[in-house]
C-alpha positions as CSV (number, residue, x, y, z in Angstrom):
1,X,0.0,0.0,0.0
2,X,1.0,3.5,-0.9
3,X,0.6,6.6,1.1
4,X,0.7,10.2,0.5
5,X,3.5,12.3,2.7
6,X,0.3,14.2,4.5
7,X,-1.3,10.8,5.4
8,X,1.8,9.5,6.8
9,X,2.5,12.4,8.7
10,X,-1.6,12.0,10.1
11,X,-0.2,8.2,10.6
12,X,2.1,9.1,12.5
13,X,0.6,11.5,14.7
14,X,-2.5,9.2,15.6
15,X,0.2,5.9,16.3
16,X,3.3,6.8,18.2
17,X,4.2,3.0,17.6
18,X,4.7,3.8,13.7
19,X,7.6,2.9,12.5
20,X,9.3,5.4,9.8
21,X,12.4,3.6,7.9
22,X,14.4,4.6,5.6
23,X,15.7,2.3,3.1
24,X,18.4,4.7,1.5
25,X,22.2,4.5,1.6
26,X,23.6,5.8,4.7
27,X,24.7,9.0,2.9
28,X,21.5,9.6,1.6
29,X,20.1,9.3,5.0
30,X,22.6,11.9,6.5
31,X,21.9,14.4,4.3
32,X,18.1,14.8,4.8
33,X,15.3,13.0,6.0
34,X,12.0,12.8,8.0
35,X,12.2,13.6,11.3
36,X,12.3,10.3,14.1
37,X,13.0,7.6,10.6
38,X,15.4,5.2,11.4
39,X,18.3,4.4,8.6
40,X,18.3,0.2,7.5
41,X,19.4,0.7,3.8
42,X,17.8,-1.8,1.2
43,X,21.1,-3.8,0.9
44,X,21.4,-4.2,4.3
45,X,17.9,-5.9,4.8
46,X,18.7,-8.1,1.8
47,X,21.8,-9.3,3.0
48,X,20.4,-9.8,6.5
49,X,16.6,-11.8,5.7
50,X,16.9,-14.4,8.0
51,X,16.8,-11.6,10.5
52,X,13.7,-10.0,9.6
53,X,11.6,-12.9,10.6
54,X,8.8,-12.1,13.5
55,X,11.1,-8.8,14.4
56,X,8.1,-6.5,14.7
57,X,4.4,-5.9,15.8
58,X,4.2,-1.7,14.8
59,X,3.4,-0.7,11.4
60,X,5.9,0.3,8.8
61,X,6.3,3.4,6.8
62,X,9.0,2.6,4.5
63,X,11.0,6.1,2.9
64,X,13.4,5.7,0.1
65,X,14.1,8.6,-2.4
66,X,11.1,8.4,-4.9
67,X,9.4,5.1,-3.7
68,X,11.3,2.5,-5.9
69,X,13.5,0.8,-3.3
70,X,10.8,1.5,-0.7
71,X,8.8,-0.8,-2.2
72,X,11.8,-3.5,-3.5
73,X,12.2,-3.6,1.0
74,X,8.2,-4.2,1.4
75,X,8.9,-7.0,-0.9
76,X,11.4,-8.5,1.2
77,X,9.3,-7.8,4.1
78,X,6.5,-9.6,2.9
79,X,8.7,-12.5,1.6
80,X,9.6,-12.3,5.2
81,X,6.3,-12.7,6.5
82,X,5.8,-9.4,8.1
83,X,2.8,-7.1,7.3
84,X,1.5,-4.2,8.2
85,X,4.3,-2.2,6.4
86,X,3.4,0.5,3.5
87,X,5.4,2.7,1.4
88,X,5.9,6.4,1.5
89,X,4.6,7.3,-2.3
90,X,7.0,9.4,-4.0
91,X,9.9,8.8,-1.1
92,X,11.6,11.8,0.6
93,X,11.1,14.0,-3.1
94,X,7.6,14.4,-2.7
95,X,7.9,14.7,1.3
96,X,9.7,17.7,0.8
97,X,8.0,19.1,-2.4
98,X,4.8,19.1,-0.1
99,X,6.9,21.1,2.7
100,X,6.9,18.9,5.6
101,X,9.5,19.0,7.8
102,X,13.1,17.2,7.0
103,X,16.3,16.6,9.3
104,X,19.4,18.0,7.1
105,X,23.2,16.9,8.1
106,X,26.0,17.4,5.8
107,X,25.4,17.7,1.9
108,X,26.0,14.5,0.0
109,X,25.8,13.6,-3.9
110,X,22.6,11.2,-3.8
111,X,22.8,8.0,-5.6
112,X,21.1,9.2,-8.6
113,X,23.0,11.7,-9.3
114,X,26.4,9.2,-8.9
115,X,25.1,7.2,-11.2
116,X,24.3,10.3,-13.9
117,X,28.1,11.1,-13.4
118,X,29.6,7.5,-13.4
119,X,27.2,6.6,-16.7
120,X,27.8,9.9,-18.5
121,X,32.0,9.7,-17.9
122,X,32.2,6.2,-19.1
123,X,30.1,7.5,-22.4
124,X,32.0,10.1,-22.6
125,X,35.9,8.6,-22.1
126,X,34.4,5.5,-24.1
127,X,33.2,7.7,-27.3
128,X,36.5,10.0,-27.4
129,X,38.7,6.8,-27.4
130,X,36.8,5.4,-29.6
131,X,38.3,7.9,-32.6
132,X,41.6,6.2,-31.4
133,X,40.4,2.7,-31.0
134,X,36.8,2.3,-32.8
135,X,35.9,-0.9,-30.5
136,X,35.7,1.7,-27.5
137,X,32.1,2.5,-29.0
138,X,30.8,-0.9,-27.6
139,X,31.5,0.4,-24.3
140,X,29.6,3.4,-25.0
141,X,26.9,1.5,-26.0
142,X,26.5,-1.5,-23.6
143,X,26.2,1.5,-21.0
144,X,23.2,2.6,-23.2
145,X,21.8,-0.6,-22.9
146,X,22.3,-0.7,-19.2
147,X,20.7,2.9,-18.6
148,X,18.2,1.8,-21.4
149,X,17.4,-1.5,-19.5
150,X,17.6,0.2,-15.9
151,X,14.8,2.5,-17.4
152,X,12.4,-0.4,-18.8
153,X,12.6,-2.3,-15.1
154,X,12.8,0.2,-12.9
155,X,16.0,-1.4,-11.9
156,X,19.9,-0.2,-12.0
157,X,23.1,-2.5,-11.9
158,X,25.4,0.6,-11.4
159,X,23.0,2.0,-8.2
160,X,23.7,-2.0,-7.1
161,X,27.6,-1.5,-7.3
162,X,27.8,2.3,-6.4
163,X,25.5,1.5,-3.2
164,X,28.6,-0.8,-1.8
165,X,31.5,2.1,-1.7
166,X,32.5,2.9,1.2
167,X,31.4,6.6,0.7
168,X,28.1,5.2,0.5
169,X,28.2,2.6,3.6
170,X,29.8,5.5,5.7
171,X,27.5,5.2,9.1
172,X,25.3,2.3,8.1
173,X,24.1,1.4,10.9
174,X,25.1,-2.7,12.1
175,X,22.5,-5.7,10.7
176,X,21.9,-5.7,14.8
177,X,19.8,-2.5,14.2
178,X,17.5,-4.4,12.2
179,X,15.8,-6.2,14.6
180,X,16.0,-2.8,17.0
181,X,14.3,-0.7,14.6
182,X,11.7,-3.2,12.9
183,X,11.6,-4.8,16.7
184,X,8.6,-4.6,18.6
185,X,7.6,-1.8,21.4
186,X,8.1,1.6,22.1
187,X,11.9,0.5,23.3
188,X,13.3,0.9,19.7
189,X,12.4,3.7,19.0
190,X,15.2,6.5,18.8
C-alpha cells in the first residue's frame, strides 16, 4: 500500500508505535530525512533476511528517495512474513515538495546523481577513445543498454555496485539494528 507524505505524517501522529524507515544508503540518509525515521538501507535488509523474521508488531512506513526501493524492502518484508508495512509514495522528493518537515546533516551527492556522473564519464571517455580505438564504441553503447534497461525495469546494476562504496556505507548502521528498529515496542524507537 501506498501513502501520501500528508497521510503519513496524520499516521504518525494518531500511532506513536509507527515505525518510519528509511531504506536509503547511509549517505542519503545523512543528508536529509524525516524527522524520528530510522536508517536500514535496502542492501542491508537483503543481505540480512533471515533476521527479519517475527522482528516486529508496529506498522511500517517505509522512505526511500522516490518510492522505488521502498517498495523492493516491502517486498522482502513480505517474503519475510511481516505485514503491516506501506510505502511512503514518492519517497523523501515528494515529502519535501509538499513542505513537511526534513532533518538535514551534511550535503551529500545522492545515488542518482552518482550514477548520472559515473554513466555519463564512461560514455563520454568511451566515445573520445573510440576515434583512437573504434571498439571503444561498444562500451559506450552497452552502458546505453544498461541505462536503457535500468529505465524499462525500474531497476539499476550501477545504483547496485555504487550503493557498496565505502562513501556510501559510511554510518550504516550494524544488521543488529534491524531487529531494533523493525523490533517490537516503544523500546526501539530513537
Amino acid at each position: 500500500m501506498l501513502l501520501h507524505a500528508a497521510n503519513v505524517e496524520r499516521l504518525v501522529a494518531a500511532d506513536p508505535d509507527v515505525r518510519l524507515v528509511d531504506v536509503r544508503t547511509a549517505s542519503e540518509f545523512e543528508t536529509v530525512r524525516v524527522p524520528g525515521s530510522h536508517n536500514l538501507p535496502l542492501d542491508l535488509l537483503r543481505r540480512h533476511r533471515a533476521q527479519l523474521r517475527d522482528v516486529h508488531d508496529d506498522p511500517v512506513v517505509l522512505i526511500c528517495a522516490t518510492g522505488t526501493r521502498a517498495r523492493q524492502a516491502r517486498g522482502l518484508l513480505a517474503e519475510a512474513g511481516l505485514g503491516n508495512v506501506t510505502v511512503l509514495d514518492g519517497g523523501i522528493g515528494e515529502w519535501t515538495a509538499n513542505g513537511h518537515a526534513v532533518t538535514r546533516g551534511r550535503a551529500r551527492w545522492d545515488l542518482e546523481r552518482q550514477v548520472r556522473l559515473t554513466a555519463g564519464s564512461v560514455v563520454l571517455a568511451s566515445v573520445l577513445a573510440s576515434l583512437r580505438w573504434p571498439r571503444w564504441r561498444w562500451l559506450a553503447a552497452f552502458v546505453g543498454g544498461g541505462l536503457a534497461f535500468a529505465g524499462l525495469t525500474n531497476t539499476c546494476g550501477l545504483a547496485r555496485v555504487l550503493r557498496l562504496l565505502p562513501y556510501n556505507r559510511a554510518g550504516e548502521p550494524a544488521p543488529s539494528r534491524i531487529g531494533e528498529v523493525l523490533g517490537a515496542g516503544r523500546s526501539a524507537r530513537s
